[in-house]
matplotlib code that plots the C-alpha trace (Angstrom):
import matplotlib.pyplot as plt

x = [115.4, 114.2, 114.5, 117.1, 116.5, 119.9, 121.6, 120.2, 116.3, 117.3, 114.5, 116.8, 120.8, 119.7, 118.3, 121.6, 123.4, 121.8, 121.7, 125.8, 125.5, 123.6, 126.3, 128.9, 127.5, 127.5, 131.4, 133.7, 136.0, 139.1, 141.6, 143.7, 142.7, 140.7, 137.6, 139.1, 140.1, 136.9, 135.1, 137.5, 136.7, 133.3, 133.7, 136.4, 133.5, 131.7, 135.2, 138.7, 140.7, 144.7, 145.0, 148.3, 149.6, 152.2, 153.8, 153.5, 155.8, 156.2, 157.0, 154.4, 154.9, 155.0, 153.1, 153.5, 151.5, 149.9, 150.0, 147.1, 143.6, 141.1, 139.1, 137.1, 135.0, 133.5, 131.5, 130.8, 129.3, 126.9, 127.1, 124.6, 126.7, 124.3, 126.1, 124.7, 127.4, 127.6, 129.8, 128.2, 124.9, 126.4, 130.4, 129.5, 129.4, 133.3, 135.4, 137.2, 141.1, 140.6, 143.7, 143.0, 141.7, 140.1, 139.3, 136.7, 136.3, 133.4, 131.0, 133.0, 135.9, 134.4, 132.1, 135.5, 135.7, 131.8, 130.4, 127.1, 124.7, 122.3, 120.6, 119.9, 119.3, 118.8, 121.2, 125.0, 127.5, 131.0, 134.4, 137.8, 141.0, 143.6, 146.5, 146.3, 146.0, 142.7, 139.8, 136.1, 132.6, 129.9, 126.3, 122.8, 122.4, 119.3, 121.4, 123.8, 121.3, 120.1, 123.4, 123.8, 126.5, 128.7, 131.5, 131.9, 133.6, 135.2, 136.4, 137.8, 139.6, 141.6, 145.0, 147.5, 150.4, 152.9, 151.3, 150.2, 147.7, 145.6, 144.4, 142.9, 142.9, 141.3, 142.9, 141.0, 143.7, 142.2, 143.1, 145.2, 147.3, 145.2, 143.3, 140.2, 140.5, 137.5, 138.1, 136.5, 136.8, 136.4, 137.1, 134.0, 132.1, 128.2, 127.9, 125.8, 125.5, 129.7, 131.4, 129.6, 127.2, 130.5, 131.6, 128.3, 128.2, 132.0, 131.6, 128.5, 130.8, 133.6, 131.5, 129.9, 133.1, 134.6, 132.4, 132.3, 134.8, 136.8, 139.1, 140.7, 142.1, 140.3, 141.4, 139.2, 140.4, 139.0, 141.3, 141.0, 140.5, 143.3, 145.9, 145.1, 145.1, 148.4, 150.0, 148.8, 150.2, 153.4, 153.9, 152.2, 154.2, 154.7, 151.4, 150.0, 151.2, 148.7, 145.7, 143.7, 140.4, 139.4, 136.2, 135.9, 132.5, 131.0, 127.8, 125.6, 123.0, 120.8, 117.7, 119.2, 120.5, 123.3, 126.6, 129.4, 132.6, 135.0, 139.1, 141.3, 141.7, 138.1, 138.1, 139.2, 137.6, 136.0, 134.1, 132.8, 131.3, 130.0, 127.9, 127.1, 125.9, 123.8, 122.6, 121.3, 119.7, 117.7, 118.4, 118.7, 122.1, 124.8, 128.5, 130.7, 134.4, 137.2, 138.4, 140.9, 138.4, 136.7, 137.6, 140.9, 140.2, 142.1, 144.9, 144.8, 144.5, 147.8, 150.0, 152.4, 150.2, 147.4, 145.3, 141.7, 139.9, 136.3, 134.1, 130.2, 128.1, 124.2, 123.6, 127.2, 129.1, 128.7, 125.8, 122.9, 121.7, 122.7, 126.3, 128.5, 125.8, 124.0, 121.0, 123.3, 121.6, 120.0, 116.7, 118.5, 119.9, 118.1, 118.2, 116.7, 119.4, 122.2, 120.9, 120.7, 124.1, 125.1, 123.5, 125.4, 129.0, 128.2, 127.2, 129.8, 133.0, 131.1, 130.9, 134.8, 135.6, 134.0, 135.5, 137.9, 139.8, 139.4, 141.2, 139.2, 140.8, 138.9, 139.8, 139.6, 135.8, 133.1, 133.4, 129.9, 128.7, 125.8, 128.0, 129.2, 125.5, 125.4, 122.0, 120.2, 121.1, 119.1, 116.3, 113.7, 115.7, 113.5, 116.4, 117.6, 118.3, 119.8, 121.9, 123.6, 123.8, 126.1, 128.1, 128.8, 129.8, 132.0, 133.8, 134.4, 136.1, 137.6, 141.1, 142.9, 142.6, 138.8, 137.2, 133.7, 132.6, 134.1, 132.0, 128.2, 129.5, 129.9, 127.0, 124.6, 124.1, 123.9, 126.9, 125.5, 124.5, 128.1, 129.6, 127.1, 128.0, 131.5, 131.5, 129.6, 132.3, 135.1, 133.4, 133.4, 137.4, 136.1, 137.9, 140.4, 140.8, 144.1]
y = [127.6, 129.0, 132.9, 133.2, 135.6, 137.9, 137.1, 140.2, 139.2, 135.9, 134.4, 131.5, 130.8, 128.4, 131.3, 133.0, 130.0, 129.6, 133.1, 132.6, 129.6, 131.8, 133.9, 131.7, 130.1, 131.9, 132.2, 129.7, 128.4, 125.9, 124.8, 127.9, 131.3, 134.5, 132.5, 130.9, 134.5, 135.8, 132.8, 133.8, 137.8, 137.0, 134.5, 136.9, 139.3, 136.9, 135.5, 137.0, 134.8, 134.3, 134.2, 132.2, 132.1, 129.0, 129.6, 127.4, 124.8, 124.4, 120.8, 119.5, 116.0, 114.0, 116.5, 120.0, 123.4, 123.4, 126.3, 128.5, 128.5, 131.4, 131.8, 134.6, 132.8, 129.7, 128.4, 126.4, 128.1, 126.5, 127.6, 130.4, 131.6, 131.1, 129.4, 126.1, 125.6, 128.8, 129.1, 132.0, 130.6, 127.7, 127.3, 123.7, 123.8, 123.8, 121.1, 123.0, 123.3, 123.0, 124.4, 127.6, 126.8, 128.6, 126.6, 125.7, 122.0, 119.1, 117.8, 114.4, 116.0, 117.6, 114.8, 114.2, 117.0, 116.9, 115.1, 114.1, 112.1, 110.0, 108.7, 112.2, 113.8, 117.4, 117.9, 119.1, 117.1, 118.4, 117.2, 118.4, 117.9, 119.6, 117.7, 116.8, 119.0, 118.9, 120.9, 119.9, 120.6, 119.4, 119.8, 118.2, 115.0, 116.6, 119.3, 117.2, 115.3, 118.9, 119.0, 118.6, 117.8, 120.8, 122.8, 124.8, 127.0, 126.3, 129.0, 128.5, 132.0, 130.9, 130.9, 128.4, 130.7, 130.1, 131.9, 130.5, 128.4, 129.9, 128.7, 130.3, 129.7, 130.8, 130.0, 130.5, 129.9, 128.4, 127.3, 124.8, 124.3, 121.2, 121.9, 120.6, 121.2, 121.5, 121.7, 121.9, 122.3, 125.5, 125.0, 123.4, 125.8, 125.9, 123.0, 123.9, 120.6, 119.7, 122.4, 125.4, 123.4, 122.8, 126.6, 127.9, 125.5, 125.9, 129.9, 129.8, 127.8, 130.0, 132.9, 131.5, 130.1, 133.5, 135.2, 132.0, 130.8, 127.7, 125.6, 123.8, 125.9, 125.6, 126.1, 126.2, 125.7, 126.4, 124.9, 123.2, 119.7, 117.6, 119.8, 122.0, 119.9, 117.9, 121.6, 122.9, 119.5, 120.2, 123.4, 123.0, 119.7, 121.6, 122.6, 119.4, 117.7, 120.0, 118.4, 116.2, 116.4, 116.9, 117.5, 117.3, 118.9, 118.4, 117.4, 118.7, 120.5, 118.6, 116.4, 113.0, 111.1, 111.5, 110.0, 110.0, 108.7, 107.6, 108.4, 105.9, 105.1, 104.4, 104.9, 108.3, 111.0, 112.9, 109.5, 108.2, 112.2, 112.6, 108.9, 109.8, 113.2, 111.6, 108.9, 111.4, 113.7, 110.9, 112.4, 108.8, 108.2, 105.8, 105.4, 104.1, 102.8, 104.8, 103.9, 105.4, 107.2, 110.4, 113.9, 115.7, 113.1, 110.8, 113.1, 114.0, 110.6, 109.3, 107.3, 110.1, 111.8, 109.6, 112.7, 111.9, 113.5, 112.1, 113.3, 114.4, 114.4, 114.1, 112.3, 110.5, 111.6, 109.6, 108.1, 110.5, 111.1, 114.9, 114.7, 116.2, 118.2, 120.6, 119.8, 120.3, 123.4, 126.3, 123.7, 121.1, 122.6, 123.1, 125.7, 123.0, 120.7, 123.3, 124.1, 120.1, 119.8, 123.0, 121.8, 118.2, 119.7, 122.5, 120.4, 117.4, 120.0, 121.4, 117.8, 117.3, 120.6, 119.5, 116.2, 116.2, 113.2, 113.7, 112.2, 111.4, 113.1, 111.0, 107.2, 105.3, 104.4, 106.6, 110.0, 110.8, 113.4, 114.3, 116.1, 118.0, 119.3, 118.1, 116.1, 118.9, 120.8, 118.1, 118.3, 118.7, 118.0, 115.7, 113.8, 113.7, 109.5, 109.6, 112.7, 110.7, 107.7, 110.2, 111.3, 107.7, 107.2, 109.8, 109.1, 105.3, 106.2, 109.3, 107.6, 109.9, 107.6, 107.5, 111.1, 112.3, 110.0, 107.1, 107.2, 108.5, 105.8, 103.0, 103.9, 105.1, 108.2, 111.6, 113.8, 116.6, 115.0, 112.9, 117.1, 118.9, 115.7, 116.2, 120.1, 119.5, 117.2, 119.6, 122.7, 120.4, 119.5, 115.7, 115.9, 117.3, 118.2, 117.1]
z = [85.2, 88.1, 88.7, 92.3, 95.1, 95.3, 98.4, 100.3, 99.0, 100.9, 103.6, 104.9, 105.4, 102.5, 100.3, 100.7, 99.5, 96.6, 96.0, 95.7, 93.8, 91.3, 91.3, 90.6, 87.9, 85.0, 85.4, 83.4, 85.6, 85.0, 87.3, 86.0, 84.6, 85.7, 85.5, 89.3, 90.2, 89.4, 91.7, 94.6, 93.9, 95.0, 98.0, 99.6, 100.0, 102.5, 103.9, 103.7, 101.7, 101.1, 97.3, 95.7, 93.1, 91.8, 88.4, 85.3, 85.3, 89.0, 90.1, 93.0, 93.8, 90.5, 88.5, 86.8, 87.2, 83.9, 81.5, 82.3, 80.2, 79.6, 76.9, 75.2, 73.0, 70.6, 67.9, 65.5, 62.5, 59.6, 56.2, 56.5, 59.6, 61.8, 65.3, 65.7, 69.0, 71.0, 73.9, 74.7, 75.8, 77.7, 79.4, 79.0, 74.9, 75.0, 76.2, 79.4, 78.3, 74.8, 72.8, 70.5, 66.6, 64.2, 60.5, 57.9, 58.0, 57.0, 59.1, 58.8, 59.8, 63.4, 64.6, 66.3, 68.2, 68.9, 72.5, 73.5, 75.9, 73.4, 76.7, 77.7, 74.6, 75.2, 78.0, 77.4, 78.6, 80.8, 79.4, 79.9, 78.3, 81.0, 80.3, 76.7, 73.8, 72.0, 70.8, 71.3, 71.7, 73.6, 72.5, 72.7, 70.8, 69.6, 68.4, 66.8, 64.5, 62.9, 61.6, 58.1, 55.8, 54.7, 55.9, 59.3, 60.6, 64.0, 66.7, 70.1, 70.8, 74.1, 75.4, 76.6, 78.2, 80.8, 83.8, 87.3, 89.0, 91.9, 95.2, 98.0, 101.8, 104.5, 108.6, 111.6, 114.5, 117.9, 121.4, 119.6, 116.4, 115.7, 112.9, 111.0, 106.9, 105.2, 101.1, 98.2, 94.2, 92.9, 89.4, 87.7, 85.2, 85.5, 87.6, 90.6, 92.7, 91.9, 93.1, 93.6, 96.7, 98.3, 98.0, 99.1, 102.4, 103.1, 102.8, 105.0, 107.6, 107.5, 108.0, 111.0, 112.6, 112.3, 114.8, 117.5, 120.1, 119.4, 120.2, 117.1, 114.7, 111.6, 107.6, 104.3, 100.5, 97.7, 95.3, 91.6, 91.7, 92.0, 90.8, 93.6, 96.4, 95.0, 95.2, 98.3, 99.8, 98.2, 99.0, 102.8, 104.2, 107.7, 107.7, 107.3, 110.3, 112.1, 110.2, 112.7, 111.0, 107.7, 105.0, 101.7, 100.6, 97.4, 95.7, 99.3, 97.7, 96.0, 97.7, 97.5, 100.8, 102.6, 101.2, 103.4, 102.5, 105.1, 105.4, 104.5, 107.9, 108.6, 111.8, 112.5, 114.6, 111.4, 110.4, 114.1, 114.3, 111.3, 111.3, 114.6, 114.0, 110.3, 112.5, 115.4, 113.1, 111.3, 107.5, 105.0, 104.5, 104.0, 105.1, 102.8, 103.3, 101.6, 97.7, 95.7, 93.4, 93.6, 95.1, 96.7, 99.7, 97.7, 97.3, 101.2, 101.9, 100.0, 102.0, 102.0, 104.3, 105.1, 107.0, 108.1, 105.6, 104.5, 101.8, 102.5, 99.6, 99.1, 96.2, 95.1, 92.2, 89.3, 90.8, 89.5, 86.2, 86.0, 87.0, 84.9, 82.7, 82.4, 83.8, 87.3, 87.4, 89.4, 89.7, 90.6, 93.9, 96.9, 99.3, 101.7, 100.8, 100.9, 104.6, 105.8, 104.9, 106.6, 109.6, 109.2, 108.6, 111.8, 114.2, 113.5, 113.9, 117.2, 118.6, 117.6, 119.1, 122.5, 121.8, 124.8, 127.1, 130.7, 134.0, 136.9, 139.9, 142.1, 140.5, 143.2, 143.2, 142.6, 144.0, 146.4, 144.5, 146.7, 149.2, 146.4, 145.6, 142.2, 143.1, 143.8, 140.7, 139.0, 140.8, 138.3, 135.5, 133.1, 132.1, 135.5, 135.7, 132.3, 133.6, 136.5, 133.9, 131.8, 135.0, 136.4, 132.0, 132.4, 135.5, 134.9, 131.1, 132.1, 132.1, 130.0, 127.0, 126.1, 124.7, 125.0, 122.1, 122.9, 126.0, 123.6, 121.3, 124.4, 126.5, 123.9, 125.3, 123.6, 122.8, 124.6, 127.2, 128.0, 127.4, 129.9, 132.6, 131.7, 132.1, 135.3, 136.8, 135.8, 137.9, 140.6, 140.2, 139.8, 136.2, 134.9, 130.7, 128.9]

ax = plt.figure().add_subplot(projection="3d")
ax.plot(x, y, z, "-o")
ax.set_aspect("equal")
plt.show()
């Protein structure tokens, strides 16, 4: 494993992400328990955060906050006493949620309990059991064929108690209630690409957005998976009608391609910006309809609420070797990759920020903008024909029903260059925003 730079040893914004990643991963996290809190403790000192807290046994939806998880300890002991499964060494040797036990059994009797990945035979694979009682252990199959026949003793000193599930959130109010959500899942032990990637870029956002001017109000969760989201949805229905964008951000730093995953609309703003912004920038990548399988997109994306929420991932999950085990690991993480996707998620909210309708003040033909001087500001200008192009663009769509990338996306003209014509026809009261 590779040895991480601490966040203030960083070079690039990319360093510093992975620095956090490193942070983050030694903690074992579930979708309850202090392991959560402890992940938030840490993000909160890059971005304030509003914690919550939702008691066991509250009803969200059709589901029910669980009872909450933590655990001290686990192992499986031979004979000799010596651990031959160690919690201690890896979160990943336990399966998460797994009730508390302690006995002496036979080998026969735990191969039950024991999981493994015979095509990758020294990695350690990730199970959970949230919402049925069972113990378990994962391990590598290599591991498991040194074990011999005898008795073991089994430990998993955790707790099951009525308590609370947490979530945090973090609102950056703009020119308008309209807001973009960006989410992710921050409940995934010692997973660096599925989960922590998503914290790390989503952090790095926040922090960013917090010292610029904007004008959509923006929110970030960090919430368990599923669970999370269904209860932040339940508990948030006024909010939600305020949601005109939305991200889901997982998976985003290692070096695969692009993946994004449309809304369930498939046309919304959030999917037109962000193909047009992967497209622009040239990285590989694919767009990909919406389905009913994955992240908390799916949950957003109920037809209950039906909010424009897409997914951005590099590599796809499920789709790579390491998902789900532990070879998703410091190595396998980028700070390159962490810093593309940065750049992909920044500059597809600033083109939806800027993403304004117009009406032409002057509809009735085209205006003469010479006498209005705005030829000579482009005198010089080495994009001056494309320039007017963007102006006589704007002008003919501006009819109150057709935004800034309607027109890129009909002319086939850059973003920028459609805003800087638009901004230059507003100075000169030739448009006017709505």
């Amino acid at each position: 494993m590779i040895s991480p730079k601490t966040r203030s040893e960083a070079d690039t914004v990319g360093d510093a992400m992975h620095a956090l990643i490193a942070e983050l991963y030694p903690i074992c996290r579930s979708i309850t328990g202090d392991g959560f809190r402890a992940t938030l403790d840490i993000i909160r000192r890059r971005i304030p955060l509003q914690v919550h807290e939702v008691p066991s046994g509250t009803r969200v939806f059709d589901w029910t906050v669980p009872l909450e998880w933590n655990i001290r300890d686990a192992y499986v002991k031979n004979a000799e006493g010596a651990r031959v499964i160690d919690f201690r060494k890896h979160n990943l040797h336990v399966v998460n949620y797994s009730m508390p036990v302690h006995a002496t059994i036979t080998l026969d009797q735990l191969k039950p309990h024991l999981h493994t990945l015979p095509d990758h035979p020294d990695w350690i694979p990730y199970r959970t059991s949230y919402y049925k009682e069972y113990w378990g252990f994962c391990l590598t199959h290599n591991e498991l064929l040194k074990l011999r026949p005898g008795d073991y003793e089994v430990c998993v000193d955790s707790t099951l108690v009525p308590r609370s599930l947490t979530y945090a959130e973090y609102y950056l109010p703009g020119e308008t209630k309209d807001e973009v959500l960006v989410s992710c899942h921050a409940c995934h032990p010692s997973l660096a690409n599925d989960n922590l990637s998503g914290i790390a870029v989503a952090s790095e956002l926040a922090a960013r957005l917090t010292s610029r001017p904007h004008r959509l109000s923006y929110r970030f969760l960090f919430v368990p998976v599923t669970i999370g989201s269904i209860t932040w949805l339940a508990l948030n229905e006024d909010t939600v009608r305020n949601v005109k964008h939305g991200l889901v951000l997982t998976c985003v730093g290692d070096s695969g391609a692009f993946t994004y995953k449309k809304s369930q609309c498939g046309s919304a703003e959030i999917d037109r910006a962000v193909a047009y912004v992967l497209k622009k920038k040239g990285n590989p990548h694919r767009v990909i309809d919406f389905h009913p399988y994955g992240y908390d997109e799916r949950q957003y994306c109920s037809p209950g609420f039906n909010l424009p929420v897409g997914c951005l991932m590099r590599s796809q999950h499920g789709t790579f070797p390491e998902y789900h085990t532990s070879a998703d690991d410091l190595d396998f993480v980028k700070p390159q990759g962490l810093e593309e996707s940065l750049e992909i998620v920044e500059k597809a909210l600033q083109l939806l920020d800027c993403n304004r309708r117009y009406v032409n003040q002057n509809p009735k033909c085209e205006p003469q903008l010479g006498k209005r001087g705005i030829y000579q500001g482009l005198a010089g200008m080495p994009d001056q024909k494309r320039y007017e192009l963007a102006m006589l663009w704007v002008l003919n769509q501006s009819d109150g029903q057709h935004s800034l990338l309607d027109v890129t996306e009909r002319s086939g003209l850059p973003f920028d260059l459609i805003r800087r014509a638009a901004d230059a026809l507003e100075k000169h009261d030739l448009l006017k925003s709505i």
